[in-house]
C-alpha positions in Angstrom: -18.4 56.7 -32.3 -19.9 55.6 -35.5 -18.4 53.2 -38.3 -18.6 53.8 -42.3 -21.9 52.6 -42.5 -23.4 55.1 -40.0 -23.5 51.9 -37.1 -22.9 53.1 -33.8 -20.1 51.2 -31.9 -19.2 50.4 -28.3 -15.7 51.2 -27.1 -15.0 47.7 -26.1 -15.6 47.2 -22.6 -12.2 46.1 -20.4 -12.2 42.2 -18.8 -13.3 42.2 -15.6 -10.1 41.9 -12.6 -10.6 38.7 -11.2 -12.0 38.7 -7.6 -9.8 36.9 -5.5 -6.0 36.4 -6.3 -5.5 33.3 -4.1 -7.8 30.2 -4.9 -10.2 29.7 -2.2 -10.2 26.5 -0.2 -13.1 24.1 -1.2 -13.0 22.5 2.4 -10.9 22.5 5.8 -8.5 20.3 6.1 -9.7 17.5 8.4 -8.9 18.2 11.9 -6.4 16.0 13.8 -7.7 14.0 16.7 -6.5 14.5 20.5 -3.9 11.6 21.8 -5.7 10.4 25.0 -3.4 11.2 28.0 -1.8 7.9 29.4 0.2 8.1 32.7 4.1 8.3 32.4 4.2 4.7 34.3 2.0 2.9 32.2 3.8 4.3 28.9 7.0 3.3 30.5 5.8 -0.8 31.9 4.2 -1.1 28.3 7.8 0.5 26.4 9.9 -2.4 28.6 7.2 -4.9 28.0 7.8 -4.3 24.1 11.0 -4.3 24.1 11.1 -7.8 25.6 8.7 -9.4 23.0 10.8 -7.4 20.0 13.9 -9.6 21.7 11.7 -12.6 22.0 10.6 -12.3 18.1 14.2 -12.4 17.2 15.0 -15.3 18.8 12.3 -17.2 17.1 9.8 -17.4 20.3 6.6 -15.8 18.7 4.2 -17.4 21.1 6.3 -15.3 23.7 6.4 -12.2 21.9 2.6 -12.4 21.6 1.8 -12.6 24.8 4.9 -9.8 25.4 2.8 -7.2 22.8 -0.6 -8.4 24.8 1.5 -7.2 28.2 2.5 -4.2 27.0 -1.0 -3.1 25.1 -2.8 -3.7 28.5 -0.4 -0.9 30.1 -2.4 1.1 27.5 -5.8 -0.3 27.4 -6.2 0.2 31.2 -6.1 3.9 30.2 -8.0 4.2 26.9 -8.7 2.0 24.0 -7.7 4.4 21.6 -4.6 5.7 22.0 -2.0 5.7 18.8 0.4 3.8 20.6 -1.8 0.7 20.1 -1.4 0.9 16.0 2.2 -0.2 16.6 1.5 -2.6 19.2 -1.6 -4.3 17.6 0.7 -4.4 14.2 3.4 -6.2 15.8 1.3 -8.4 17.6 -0.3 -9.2 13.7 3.2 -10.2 12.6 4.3 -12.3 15.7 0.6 -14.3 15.3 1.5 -14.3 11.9 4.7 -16.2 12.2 3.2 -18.6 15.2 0.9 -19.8 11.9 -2.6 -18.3 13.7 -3.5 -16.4 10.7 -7.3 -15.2 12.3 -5.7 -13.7 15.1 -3.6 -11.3 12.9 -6.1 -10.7 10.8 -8.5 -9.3 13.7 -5.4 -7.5 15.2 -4.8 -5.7 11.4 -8.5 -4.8 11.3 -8.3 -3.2 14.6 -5.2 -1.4 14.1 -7.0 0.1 10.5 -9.7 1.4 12.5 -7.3 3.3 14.7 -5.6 4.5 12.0 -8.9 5.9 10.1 -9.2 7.6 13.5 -5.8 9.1 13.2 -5.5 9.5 9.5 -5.5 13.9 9.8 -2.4 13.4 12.1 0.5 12.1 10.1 3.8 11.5 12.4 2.2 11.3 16.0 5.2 12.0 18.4 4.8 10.4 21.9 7.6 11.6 23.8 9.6 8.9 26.0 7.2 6.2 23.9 8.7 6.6 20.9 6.6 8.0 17.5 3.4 6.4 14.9 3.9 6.8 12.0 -0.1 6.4 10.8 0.2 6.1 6.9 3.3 3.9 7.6 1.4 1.9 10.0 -1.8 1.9 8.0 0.6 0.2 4.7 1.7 -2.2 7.2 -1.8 -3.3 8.9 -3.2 -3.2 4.9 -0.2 -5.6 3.8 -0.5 -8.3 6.9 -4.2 -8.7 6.6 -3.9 -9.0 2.5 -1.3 -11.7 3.9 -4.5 -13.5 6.0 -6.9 -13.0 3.9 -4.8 -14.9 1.1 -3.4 -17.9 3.4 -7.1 -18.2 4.3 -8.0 -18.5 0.3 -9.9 -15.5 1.0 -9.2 -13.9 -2.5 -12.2 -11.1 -2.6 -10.7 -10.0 0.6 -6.9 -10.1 0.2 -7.7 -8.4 -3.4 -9.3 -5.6 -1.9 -6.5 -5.3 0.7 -4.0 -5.4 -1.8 -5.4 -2.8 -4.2 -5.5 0.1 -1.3 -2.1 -1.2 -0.3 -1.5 -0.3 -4.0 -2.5 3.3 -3.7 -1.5 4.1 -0.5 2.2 2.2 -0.2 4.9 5.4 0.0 7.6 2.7 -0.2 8.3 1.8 -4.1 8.6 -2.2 -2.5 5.5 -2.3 -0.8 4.1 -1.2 -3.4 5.8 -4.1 -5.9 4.7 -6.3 -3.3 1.2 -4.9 -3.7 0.6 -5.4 -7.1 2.2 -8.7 -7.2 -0.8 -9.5 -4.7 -2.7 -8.4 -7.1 -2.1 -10.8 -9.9 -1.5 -13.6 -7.7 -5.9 -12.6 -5.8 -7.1 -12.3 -10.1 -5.8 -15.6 -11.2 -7.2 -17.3 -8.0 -10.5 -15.6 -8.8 -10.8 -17.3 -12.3 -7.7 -15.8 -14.3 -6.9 -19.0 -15.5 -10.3 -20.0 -16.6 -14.2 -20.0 -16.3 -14.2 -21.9 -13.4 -13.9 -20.9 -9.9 -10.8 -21.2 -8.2 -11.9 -23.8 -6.0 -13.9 -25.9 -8.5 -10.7 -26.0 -10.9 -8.6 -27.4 -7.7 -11.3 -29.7 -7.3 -11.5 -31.2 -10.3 -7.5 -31.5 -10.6 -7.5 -33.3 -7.4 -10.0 -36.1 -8.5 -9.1 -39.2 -8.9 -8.8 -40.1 -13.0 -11.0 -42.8 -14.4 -10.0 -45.6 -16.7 -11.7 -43.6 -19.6 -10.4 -40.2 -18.8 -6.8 -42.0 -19.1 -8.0 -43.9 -22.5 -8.8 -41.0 -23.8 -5.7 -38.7 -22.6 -3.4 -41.7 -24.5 -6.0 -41.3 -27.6 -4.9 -38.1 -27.6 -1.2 -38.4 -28.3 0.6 -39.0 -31.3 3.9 -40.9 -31.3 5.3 -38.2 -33.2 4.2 -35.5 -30.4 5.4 -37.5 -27.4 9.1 -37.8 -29.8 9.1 -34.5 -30.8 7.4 -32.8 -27.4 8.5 -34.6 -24.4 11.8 -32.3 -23.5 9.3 -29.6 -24.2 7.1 -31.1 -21.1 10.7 -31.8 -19.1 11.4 -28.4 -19.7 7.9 -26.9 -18.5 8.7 -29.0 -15.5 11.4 -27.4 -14.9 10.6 -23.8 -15.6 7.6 -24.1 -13.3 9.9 -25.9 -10.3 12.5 -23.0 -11.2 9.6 -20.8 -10.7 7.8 -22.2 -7.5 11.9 -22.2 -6.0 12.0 -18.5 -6.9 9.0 -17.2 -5.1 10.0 -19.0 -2.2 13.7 -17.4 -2.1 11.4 -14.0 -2.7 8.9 -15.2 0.1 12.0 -16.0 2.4 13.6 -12.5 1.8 10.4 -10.5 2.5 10.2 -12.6 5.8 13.3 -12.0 6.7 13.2 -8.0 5.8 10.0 -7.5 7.8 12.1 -9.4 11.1 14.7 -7.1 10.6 12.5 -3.5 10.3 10.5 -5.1 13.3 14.0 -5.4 15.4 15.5 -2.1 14.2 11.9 0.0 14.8 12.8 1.0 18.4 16.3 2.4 17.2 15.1 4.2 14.3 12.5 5.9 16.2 14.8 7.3 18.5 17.0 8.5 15.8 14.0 10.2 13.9 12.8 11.6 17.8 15.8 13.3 18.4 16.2 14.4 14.6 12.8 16.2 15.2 13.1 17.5 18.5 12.4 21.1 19.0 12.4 21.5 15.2 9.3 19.5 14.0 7.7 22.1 11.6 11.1 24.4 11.2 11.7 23.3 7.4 14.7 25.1 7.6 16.2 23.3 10.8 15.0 19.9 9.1 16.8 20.1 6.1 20.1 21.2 7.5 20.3 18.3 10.0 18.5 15.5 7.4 22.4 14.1 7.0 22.5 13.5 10.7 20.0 10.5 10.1 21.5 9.7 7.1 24.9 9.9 7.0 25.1 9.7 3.1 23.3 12.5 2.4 25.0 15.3 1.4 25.1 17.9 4.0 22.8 22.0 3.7 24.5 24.5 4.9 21.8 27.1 7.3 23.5 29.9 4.0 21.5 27.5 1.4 18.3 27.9 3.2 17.7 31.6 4.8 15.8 32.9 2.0 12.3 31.5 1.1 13.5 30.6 -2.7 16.5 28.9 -1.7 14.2 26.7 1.1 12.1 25.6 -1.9 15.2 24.4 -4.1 16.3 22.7 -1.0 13.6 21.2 -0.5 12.5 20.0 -3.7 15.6 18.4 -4.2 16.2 16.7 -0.9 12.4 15.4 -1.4 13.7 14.2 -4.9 16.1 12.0 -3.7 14.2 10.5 -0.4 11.1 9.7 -2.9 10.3 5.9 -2.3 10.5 5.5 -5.8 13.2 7.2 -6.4 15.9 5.8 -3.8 18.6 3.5 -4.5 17.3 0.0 -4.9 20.7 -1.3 -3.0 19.8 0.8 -0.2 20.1 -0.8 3.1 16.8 -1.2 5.0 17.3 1.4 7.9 18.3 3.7 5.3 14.7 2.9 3.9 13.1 3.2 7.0 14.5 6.3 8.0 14.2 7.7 4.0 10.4 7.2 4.4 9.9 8.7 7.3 12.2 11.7 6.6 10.3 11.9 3.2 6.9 12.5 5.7 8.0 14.8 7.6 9.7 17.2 5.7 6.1 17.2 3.3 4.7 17.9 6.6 6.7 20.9 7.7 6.6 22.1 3.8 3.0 23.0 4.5 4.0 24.5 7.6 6.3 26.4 6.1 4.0 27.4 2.7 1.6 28.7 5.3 4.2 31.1 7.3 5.3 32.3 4.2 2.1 32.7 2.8 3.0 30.8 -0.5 
């Protein structure tokens, strides 16, 4: 075909039909690693040998609870040194050291239970039968947060910041989280927030002694008219900063206190979550229609709101919307936190599952 000026033309060629109608995969998923085989016995002595140092951490007797989570993870050990089970044990053993004020020995315990975990990462919810369930990115948040805790009692602010910033990024609960970036702030101004001087040096020099001259020359200083005119000022500072000091502790105390209470309510809520998943682990469908049985508040699915594909997907989306760590009610008790959380994981868990069946 030609154009007016005699040019030929060429009919215009159609795009090309793309090649593949599915993305490829840019890399396997990482594969999950085997749970070493420990002997129904052992799993049993170390179950009953944690259950007595949870009892003993209530009632205040940490030394007794550490040796109690040492008991138990020797049932284990005897068998293999790797086995999942030891996350939980070597985490509770971090908080019970914690609370008996020997801060290095939580502190190795949290390092130990993060190298599990990195080991573990590719499995998610790791269910053990009789023995209860891991959690690994639960556990991991936990082991992250207690060793920020040591790092910092220890004034060692590099550390602790560096805890507390992957805390940051991995925390699924929207308090953690908080908790995280608060650690944070607190790890930059001990680094030299406040000035050009090192931490250290600047508590150095406030706790030397003052000189007759450095006292001449503070008085030189002031004006009459700036001590009449500022002095309720400086009363009022006072006051603001003891106000402030009183409310960190009241925080401190309540973050204490929640972490006692998840540690004594862990065993119950595992079993609840257990027997939520059994038999049903990766049927999305079965999950969602029982998540009210764990959480009572929650409205109830009916089986009709989830037997076609679509329907799964609103279902889900909007269960997932209202267990979201950020999203759930700040009043919310803490089981219904603990359970939310985990309930959250494993429904993401059997949504691949179920994208994957139903090729999606």
């Amino acid at each position: 075909m030609t154009g007016g000026l005699g040019i030929a033309r060429e009919a215009p060629v159609p795009p090309a039909k793309p090649q593949h109608l599915r993305p490829q995969p840019t890399q396997q998923a990482a594969a999950k690693a085997a749970v070493p085989v420990v002997p129904g016995n052992a799993l049993a002595a170390c179950n009953a040998a944690k259950a007595t140092a949870n009892e003993q951490f209530k009632l205040g007797q940490f030394g007794a609870a550490v040796a109690g989570y040492t008991q138990a993870m020797a049932q284990v050990t005897s068998h293999s040194e790797q086995h999942p089970l030891l996350i939980l044990l070597l985490n509770n053993r971090a908080l019970a050291y914690t609370r008996n004020g020997e801060a290095k020995m939580a502190l190795a315990d949290c390092s130990q239970a993060l190298a599990l975990c990195a080991v573990y990462q590719a499995n998610g919810t790791i269910e053990l039968g009789g023995a209860g369930r891991v959690d690994v990115a639960d556990q991991r948040a936990k082991a992250l947060q207690r060793r920020a805790e040591a790092h910092e009692a220890g004034e060692r602010y590099q550390e602790a910041l560096a805890d507390w910033k992957e805390l940051r990024e991995a925390a699924r609960d929207g308090r953690v989280r908080q908790q995280a970036v608060h650690g944070v702030q607190r790890c930059e101004r001990a680094l030299g927030g406040g000035g050009s001087q090192p931490a250290k040096a600047r508590a150095a020099a406030a706790a030397a002694p003052a000189t007759a001259d450095d006292i001449a020359s503070v008085f030189a200083s002031i004006s009459m008219a700036s001590i009449k005119g500022g002095g309720t000022n400086i009363l009022n500072r006072q006051t603001e900063s003891s106000a402030a000091v009183a409310e960190m502790r009241r925080k401190e105390q309540e973050r204490l206190a929640e972490d006692d209470l998840r540690l004594a309510l862990t065993d119950q809520v595992d079993a609840d979550l257990t027997r939520w998943k059994a038999g049903k682990q990766h049927n999305l469908r079965a999950l969602l229609s029982s998540v009210h049985t764990v959480l009572p508040a929650f409205p109830p699915i009916g089986m009709h709101e989830v037997l076609e594909a679509a329907k799964v997907k609103r279902a889900y989306m909007r269960t997932i919307a209202r267990l979201h760590p950020d999203k759930l009610d700040k009043a919310a008790d803490v089981r219904t936190r603990m359970v939310s959380a985990n309930v959250f994981s494993a429904l993401n868990e059997a949504w691949d599952a179920f994208k994957a069946q139903e090729s999606m």
